[in-house]
N, C-alpha and C positions, 0 to 999 in steps of 0.2 A: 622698237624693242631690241633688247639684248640680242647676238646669236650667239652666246655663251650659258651654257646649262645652269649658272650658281644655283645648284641646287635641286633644278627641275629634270637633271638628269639623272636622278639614284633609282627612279624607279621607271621600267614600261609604261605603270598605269598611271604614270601623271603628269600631264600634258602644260607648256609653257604656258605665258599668258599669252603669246602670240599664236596659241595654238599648234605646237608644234610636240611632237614624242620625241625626244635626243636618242633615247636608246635604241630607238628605229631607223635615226642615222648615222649613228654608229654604226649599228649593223650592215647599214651601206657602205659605210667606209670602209669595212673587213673585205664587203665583197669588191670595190675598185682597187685593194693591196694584192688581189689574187691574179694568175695569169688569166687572162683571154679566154672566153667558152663562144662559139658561136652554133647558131644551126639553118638550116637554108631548109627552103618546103619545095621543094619544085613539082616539075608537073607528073612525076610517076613515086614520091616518096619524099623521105627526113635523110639529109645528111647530118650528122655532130661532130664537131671537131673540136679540142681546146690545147692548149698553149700549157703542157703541163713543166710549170718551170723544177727545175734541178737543181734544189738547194744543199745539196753532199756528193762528193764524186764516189761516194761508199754507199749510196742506195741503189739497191738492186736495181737494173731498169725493168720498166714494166712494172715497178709496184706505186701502190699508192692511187691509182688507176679516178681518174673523174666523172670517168664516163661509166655508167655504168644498166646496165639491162631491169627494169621494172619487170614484164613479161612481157611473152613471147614477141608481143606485136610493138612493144613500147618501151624507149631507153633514155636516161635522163641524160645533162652534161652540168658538172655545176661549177659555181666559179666563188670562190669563198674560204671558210673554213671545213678542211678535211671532213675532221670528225665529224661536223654539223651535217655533211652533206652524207654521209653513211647514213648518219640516224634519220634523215627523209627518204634516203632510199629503201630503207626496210621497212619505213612506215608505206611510202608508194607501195613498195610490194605485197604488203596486208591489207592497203586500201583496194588493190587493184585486182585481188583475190577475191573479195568479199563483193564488187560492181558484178566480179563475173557469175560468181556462185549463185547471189541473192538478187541481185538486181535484172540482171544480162542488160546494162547498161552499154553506148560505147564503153571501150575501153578506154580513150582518151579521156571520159569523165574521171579522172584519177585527177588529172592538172586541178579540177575544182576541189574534189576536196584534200587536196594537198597543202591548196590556197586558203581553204578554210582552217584546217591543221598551221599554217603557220602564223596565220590571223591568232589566233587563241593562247601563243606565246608573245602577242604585242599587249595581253588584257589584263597579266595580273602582275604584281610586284614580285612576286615568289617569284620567277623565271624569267628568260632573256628572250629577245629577237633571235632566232636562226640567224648568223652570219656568213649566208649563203645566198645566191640567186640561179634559179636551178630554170632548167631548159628541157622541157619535156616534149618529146616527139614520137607518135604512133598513126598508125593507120586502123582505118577499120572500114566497115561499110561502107562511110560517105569519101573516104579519100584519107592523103595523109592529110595531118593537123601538129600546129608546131604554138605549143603556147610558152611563157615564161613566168613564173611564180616569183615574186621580189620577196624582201624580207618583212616587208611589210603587211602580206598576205594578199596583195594584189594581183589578180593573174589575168592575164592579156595573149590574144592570140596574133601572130605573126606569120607573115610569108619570112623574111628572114630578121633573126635576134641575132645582140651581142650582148655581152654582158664580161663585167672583169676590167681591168687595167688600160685596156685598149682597146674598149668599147666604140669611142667617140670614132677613131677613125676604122673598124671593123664597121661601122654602121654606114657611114660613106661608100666604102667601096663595096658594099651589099647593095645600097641605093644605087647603084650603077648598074645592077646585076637584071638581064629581065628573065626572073626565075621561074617564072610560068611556062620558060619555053624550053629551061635545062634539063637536061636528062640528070638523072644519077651522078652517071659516072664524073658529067661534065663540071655537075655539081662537085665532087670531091675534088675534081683539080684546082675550082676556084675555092675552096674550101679552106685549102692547102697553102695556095697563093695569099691570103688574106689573113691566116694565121703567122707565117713568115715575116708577112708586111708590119703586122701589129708588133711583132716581138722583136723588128729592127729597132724598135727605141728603144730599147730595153736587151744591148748586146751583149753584158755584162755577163749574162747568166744563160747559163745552158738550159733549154728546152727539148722536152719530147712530144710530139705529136698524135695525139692520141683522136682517131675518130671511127665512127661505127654508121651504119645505113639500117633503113627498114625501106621497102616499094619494091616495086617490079620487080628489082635485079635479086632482091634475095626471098620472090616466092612470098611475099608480105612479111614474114619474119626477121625482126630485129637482129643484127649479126656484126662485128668489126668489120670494117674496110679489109678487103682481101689483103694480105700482103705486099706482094709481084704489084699491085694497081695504088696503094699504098704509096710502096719508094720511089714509082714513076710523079705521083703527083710530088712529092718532097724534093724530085729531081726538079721537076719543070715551077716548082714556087722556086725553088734556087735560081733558075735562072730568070724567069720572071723578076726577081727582088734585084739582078744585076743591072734588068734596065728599066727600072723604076725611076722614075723623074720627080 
C-alpha cells in the first residue's frame, strides 16, 4: 500500500485502505517540528521541563510559556502547536474542576479525559487532530503520576516521557536514569542536562528553559522551579554538555 494520502488524507474520519488516518500523522509531524518537552516521576514528585525555542530576538522572554498549571496539584508541558496547546489547557482546567467539584475523583483523572477530549477531534470531518503532545504531571493520594496524551487520543502512563524534536535521544538518556531513587532536586539537574543535550543538535536557534515541580519539595503544590536552583542546574547542564562524548 501507498504511504502517500492521494486523497485519504482531506478528512480525520477516513481512514487509508491500509488502515491508517494521515491527519493523525500529520498532527505528529507538528508535534516532532516543536522543541523538546520532557517529564521525569521520581520518587517524591513530577519534574517538566521543555526546550522552548526562540524564533525573534523581539519576543519578550518569558512569554509564550509551554508549561503551564492545570490546578493546584497538576501542571502540563506540551510540545507542538502553541495555540492547540492553550485550548487543552483551558479545557484541563474545566475538566479538572468539574473531577473535583462532582466527582472528587484523583485529580490526575484529568489525563483521561483529556485523552478522550482529544480522541473526539480524530472522529469527524468538520475538525482537525490537536497538533500537540501534552505531558501531564500531578500528585494526589496514591503518589505522584506522570502520563502523556498523543494526538491521537491515546494516553499512557510513564516513569519518564519525551516528546518533541528530540524525543528519540531525551528517551535514551531517561533510560539511563534510575528515577525511583532521584530526589526532586536531583531530578531538575538531570532534567536540565537532557534538555541541553537534546537541543545540541539543533544550535542554530536560541532556546529558553522553562520547568516547574509538584512533590515534597513544594508541600504537594505544583509551582516553577525556584530561580537561584534553576540557573545552578543550566550552569551544571552547561558544563555537563562540555564533557559529553
Amino acid at each position: 500500500m501507498t504511504s502517500i494520502g492521494t486523497g485519504y488524507d482531506l478528512s480525520a474520519s477516513t481512514y487509508s485502505p491500509d488502515g491508517r488516518i494521515f491527519q493523525v500523522e500529520y498532527a505528529t509531524k507538528a508535534v516532532e517540528n516543536s522543541g523538546t518537552a520532557i517529564g521525569l516521576r521520581v520518587k517524591d514528585g513530577i519534574v517538566l521541563a521543555v526546550e522552548r525555542l526562540i524564533h525573534s530576538k523581539l519576543l519578550v522572554p518569558g512569554a509564550n510559556r509551554r508549561i503551564q498549571a492545570v490546578d493546584r496539584h497538576i501542571g502540563m508541558a506540551t510540545a507542538g502547536l502553541l495555540a492547540d496547546g492553550r485550548n487543552v489547557a483551558n479545557r484541563a482546567r474545566d475538566e479538572s474542576s468539574q473531577i473535583r467539584t462532582l466527582w472528587r475523583e484523583p485529580p490526575t483523572a484529568v489525563a483521561d479525559r483529556l485523552a478522550l477530549y482529544a480522541q473526539a477531534y480524530t472522529l469527524y470531518s468538520s475538525v482537525r487532530p490537536f497538533g500537540i503532545s501534552t505531558i501531564f504531571g500531578g500528585v494526589d493520594k496514591t503518589g505522584p503520576s506522570l502520563f502523556v496524551v498523543e494526538p491521537s487520543g491515546v494516553c499512557l502512563g510513564y516513569h519518564g516521557a519525551a516528546v518533541g524534536k528530540g524525543r528519540q535521544l531525551a528517551k535514551t538518556e531517561l533510560e539511563k536514569l534510575k528515577l525511583s531513587e532521584l530526589s526532586m532536586r536531583e531530578a531538575v539537574i538531570e532534567a536540565a542536562r537532557i534538555i541541553y543535550l537534546v537541543h545540541d543538535d539543533n544550535k542554530e536557534k536560541e532556546f529558553e528553559l522553562e520547568m516547574s515541580w509538584v512533590g515534597d519539595e513544594t508541600g504537594d503544590l505544583y509551582a516553577p522551579v525556584p530561580t537561584d536552583l534553576l540557573a545552578d542546574a543550566e550552569q551544571k547542564a552547561r558544563e555537563a554538555l562540555e564533557t559529553f562524548e
